[in-house]
N, C-alpha and C positions, 0 to 999 in steps of 0.2 A: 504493500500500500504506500511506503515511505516514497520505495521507487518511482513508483505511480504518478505522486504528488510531484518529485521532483521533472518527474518530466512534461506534466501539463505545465509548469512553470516555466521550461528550460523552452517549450512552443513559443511560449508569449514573446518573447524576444523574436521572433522570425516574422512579427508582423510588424511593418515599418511605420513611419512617422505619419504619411497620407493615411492609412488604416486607423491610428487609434486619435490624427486628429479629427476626421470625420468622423467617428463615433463617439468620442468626447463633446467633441461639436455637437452633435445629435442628443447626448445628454442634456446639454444647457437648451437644445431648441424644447425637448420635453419638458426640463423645466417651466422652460417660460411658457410652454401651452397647456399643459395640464393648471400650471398657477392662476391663469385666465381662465378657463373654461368651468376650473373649480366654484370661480366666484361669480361669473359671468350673469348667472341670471339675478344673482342676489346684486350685482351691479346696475343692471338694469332695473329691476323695479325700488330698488331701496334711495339708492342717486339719481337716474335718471328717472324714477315715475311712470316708465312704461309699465303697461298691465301684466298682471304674470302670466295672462294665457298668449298674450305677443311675445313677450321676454322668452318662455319656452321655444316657440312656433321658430323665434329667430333664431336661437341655441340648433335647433334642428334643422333648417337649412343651413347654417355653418356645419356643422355636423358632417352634413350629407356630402358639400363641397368638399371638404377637407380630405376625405376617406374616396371620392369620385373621381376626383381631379388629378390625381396620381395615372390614371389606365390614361390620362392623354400627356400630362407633363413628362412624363419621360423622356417623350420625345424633344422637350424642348435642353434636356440635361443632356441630352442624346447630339443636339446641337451644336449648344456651347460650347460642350466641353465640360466635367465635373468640376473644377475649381470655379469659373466663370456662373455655372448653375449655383454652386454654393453661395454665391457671392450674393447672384440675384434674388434669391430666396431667401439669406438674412438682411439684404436692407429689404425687401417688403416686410420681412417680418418684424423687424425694429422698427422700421414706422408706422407700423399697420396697428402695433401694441399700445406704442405711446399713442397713437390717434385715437384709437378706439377711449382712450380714456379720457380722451378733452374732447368728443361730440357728446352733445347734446340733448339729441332728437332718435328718434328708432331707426330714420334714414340714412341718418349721417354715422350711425354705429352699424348702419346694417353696411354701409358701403365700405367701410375703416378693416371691417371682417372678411369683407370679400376680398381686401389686400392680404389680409393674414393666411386667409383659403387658399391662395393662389401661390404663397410663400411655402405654407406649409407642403403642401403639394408638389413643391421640385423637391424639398428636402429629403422624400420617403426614396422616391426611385433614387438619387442620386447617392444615399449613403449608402439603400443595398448594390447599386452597381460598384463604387467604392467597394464593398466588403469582398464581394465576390472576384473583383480583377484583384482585389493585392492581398486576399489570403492565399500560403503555401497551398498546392491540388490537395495535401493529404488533410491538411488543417481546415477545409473550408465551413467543416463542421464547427468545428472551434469557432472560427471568425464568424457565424452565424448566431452563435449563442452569446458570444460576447454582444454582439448587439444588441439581440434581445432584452438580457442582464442590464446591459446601460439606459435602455429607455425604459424600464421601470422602475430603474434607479430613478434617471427621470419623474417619471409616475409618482413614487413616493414623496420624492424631495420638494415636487412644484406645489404638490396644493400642501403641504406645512410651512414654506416659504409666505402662502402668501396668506398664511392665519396666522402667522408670525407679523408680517405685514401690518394686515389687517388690525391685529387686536394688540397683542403685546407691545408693539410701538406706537400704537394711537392714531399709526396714520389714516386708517378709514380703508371700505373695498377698493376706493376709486385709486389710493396709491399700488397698488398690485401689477398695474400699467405697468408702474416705473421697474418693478423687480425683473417683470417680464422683461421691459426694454434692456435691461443690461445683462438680463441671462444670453439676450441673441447677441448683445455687443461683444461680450466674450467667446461664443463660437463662430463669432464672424473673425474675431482677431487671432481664433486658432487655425482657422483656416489660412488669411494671410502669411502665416507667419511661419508655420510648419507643413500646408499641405502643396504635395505636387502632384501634376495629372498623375493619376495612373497609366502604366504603357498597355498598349493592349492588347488581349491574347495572341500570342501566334495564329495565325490561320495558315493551314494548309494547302500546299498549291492545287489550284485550279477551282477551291472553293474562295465565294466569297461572302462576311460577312452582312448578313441583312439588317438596314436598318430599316423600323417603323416609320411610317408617315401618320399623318392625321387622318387620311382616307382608309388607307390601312388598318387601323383601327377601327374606325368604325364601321368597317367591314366586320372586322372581327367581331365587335359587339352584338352586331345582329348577327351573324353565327351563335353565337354564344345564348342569347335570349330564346331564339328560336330551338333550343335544345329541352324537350320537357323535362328530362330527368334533372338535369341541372335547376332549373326555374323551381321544382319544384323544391329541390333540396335547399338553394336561395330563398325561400317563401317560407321554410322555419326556420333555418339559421338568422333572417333577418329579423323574426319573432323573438328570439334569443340575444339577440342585440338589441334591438329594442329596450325591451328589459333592464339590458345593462347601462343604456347610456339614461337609463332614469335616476341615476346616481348622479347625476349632473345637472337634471330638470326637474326631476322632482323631490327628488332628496335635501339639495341646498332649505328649499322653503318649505320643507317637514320638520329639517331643525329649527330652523330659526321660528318660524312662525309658530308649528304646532306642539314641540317640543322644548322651543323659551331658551335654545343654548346659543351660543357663539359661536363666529363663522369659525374659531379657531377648531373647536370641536369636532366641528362638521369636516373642517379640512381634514384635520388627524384621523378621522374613522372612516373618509372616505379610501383616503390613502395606502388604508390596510390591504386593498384587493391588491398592488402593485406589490407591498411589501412582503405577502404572504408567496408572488410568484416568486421573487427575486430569491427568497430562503427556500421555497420548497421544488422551484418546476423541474429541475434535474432530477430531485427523487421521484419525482410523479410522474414523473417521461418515463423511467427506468421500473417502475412500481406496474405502470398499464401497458410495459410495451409487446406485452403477448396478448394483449384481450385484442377481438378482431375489431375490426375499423370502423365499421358504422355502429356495431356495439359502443364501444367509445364515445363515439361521438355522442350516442344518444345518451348515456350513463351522465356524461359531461353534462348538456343539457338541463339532465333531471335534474342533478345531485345541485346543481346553480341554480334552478327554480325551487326547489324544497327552501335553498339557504334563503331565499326573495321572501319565499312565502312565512320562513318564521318569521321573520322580522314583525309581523301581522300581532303575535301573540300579547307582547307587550308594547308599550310607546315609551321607548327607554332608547338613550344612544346607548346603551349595554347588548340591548336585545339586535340593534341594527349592525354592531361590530359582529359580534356574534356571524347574524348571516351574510355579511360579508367576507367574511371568513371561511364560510361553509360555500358560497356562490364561488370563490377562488380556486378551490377545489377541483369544483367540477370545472372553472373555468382549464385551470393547468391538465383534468382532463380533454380536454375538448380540443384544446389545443393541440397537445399532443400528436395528434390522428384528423383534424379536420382536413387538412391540406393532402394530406394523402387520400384522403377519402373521395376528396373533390378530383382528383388526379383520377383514381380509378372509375370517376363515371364518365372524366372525358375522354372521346375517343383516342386511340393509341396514337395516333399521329397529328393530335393537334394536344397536347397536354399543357406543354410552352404556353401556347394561348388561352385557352382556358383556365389555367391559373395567371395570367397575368389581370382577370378580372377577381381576383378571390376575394380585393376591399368591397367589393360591388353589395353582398348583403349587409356588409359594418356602415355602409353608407346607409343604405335604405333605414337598417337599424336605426341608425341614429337620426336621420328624417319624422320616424313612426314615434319613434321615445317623445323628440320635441312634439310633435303634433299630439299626442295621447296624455301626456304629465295633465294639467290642469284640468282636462274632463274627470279624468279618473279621481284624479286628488278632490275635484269638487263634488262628485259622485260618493265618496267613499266617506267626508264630513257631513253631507248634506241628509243622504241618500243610509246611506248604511249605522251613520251616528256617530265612527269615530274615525279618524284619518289618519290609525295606522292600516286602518284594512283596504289602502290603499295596494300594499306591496301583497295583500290576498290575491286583488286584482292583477296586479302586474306577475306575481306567481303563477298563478292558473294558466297568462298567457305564455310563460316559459315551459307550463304541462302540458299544452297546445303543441308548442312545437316539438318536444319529446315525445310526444305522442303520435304527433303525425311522421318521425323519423324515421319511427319504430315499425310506424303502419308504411309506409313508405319500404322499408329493407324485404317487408315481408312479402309485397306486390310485386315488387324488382325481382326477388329470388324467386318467387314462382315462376315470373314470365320467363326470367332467363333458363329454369329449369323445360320450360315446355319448351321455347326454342330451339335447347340442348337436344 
């Protein structure tokens, strides 16, 4: 084991300075987006006055952009060039941060966010093509988890930053801007300062390599949609997402309003899901890596609706750590196994492409969360009499989509069996 140790350390040295400043880099851009998006709606209705079923509604179309806009911006990293992509991606995003916090109005936050959207979105393709040109061939595994690892690091670090922000320094939600704006000022200037293009792959003669266009892609897209198996597997994983990104819509104004605690509170317990992968997802990889693939996924699923649905039981931030802890779970299941899963429904000679849509149901997801939070939340005080049976409702529809997975493996395997 000693050995063991000493040689995953002795890897880390074989990844170069472009490698670990682009995913350092990638750390502070998590920072600074999880810090905003943690407070985002409690921004909006508390400073700025917009209503909290707009304040949601707008969280969810940022959302959707952020996680969307990646299946086209590649191409535009794909252009530039990686350092020049980087570049452009952290000033939108440092201005897009500080802007959003000096408008005013829904329009003028809703436009400030579309910068941020449009930022965000070169930085995802551009740090995994980063990862994958300048990891060693044996290590690419390595260099894939180390990313993962840093932007949850990320995850953890941004929204306690900025309830540290928030409360313990007095400065108010509206300063969380400014934490943001200097997390990206420091992966901008790690980029300047330490990153170089990466060189790129050998190609072999008489092949050459293909780049995407924008037409090309959205070729691919409709390919992609037009496939019922996939759509349909998209239509509960996006139910599943859903779900989760109500940690950010409806959860912020459960604490604060229904539960009477502070945003700092709220950061620290939402923070848990991030902290629970970053400690546990390598045992949890290794723990399910024999159970089969759409089992997996569906177990994931469930065991992350069960964690939603306790939180029902009590109206305690105890009882919501709790299932967030338990929702992480099934998340680090799910994880696991979704991307292979989604691999084996697309056909054998388009796989490349069909997973370069895999954000497509995290988008949707998080479109359905913003548009769902305030019905439900107002359904659930009004309607049912207390608003934590809120996350009843948001559970049941993570049992929905566990449900349908399941009824879904069991369709699939027949047909394939008669085919057979």
């Amino acid at each position: 084991m000693t050995e063991e140790k000493a040689g995953f350390f002795r890897s880390l040295t074989k990844f170069n300075k472009s490698f670990w400043s682009a995913n350092v880099s990638e750390l502070f851009e998590r920072v600074a987006f999880y810090g905003m998006t943690t407070m985002l709606v409690l921004y909006m209705t508390d400073v700025r006055g917009v209503s909290a079923d707009s304040a949601t509604s707008l969280n969810g179309y940022f959302t959707f952009l952020v996680y969307f806009l990646p299946v086209f911006s590649g191409v535009v990293a794909d252009r530039l060039g990686y350092r020049r992509a980087f570049m452009l991606a952290y000033g939108c995003l440092g201005a897009g941060y500080f802007l959003v916090g000096q408008m005013t109005t829904y329009w003028s936050i809703a436009g400030m966010l579309l910068l941020v959207a449009f930022g965000a979105s070169i930085v995802k393709p551009t740090v995994l093509g980063t990862v994958q040109k300048t990891s060693p061939g044996t290590l690419a595994a390595v260099g894939f988890s180390i990313y993962y690892m840093l932007v949850n690091v990320g995850g953890f670090l941004g929204p306690n930053l900025s309830g540290i922000v928030s409360e313990t320094m007095g400065l108010g939600v509206q300063r969380i801007f400014y934490s943001s704006t200097l997390a990206i000022i420091i992966a901008l200037l790690l980029i300047l300062f330490m990153f170089r293009e990466p060189a790129e792959p050998a190609v072999a003669e008489g092949e050459a390599e293909e780049r995407k266009t924008f037409g090309g892609i959205l070729r691919d897209f409709f390919t992609v949609i037009s496939n019922g198996r996939m759509m349909l597997l998209f239509l509960w994983v996006t139910l599943y997402w859903g779900v989760f990104f109500q940690f950010y819509n409806a959860m912020p104004l459960y604490f604060t309003q229904d539960l009477g605690t502070t945003e700092q509170t709220y950061a620290f317990i939402v923070s848990l899901d991030a902290l629970a992968i970053v400690c546990f997802q390598v045992v949890m990889g290794y723990l399910v890596r024999n159970i089969n693939t759409i089992r997996a996924v569906t177990l994931g699923i469930l065991v992350s609706s069960i964690g939603v649905t306790s939180m029902s039981l009590f109206a305690a931030p105890w009882m919501v750590a709790i299932g967030i802890f338990i929702f992480a779970v099934g998340e680090m299941t799910y994880a696991a196994h979704f991307y292979k899963y989604m691999g084996d429904l697309a056909p054998r000679d388009q796989v490349g492409m069909y997973m370069g849509f895999a954000f497509l149901p995290i988008a949707l997801g998080g479109l359905l969360a913003g548009l769902m939070a305030v019905p439900v939340a107002t359904f659930a005080r009004e309607t049912l009499g207390a608003a934590q049976l809120m996350w009843l409702v948001f559970g049941a529809m993570g049992l929905v989509a566990a449900g349908g997975m399941a009824l879904m493996a069991l369709v699939l395997k027949k047909r394939d069996a008669v085919a057979g």
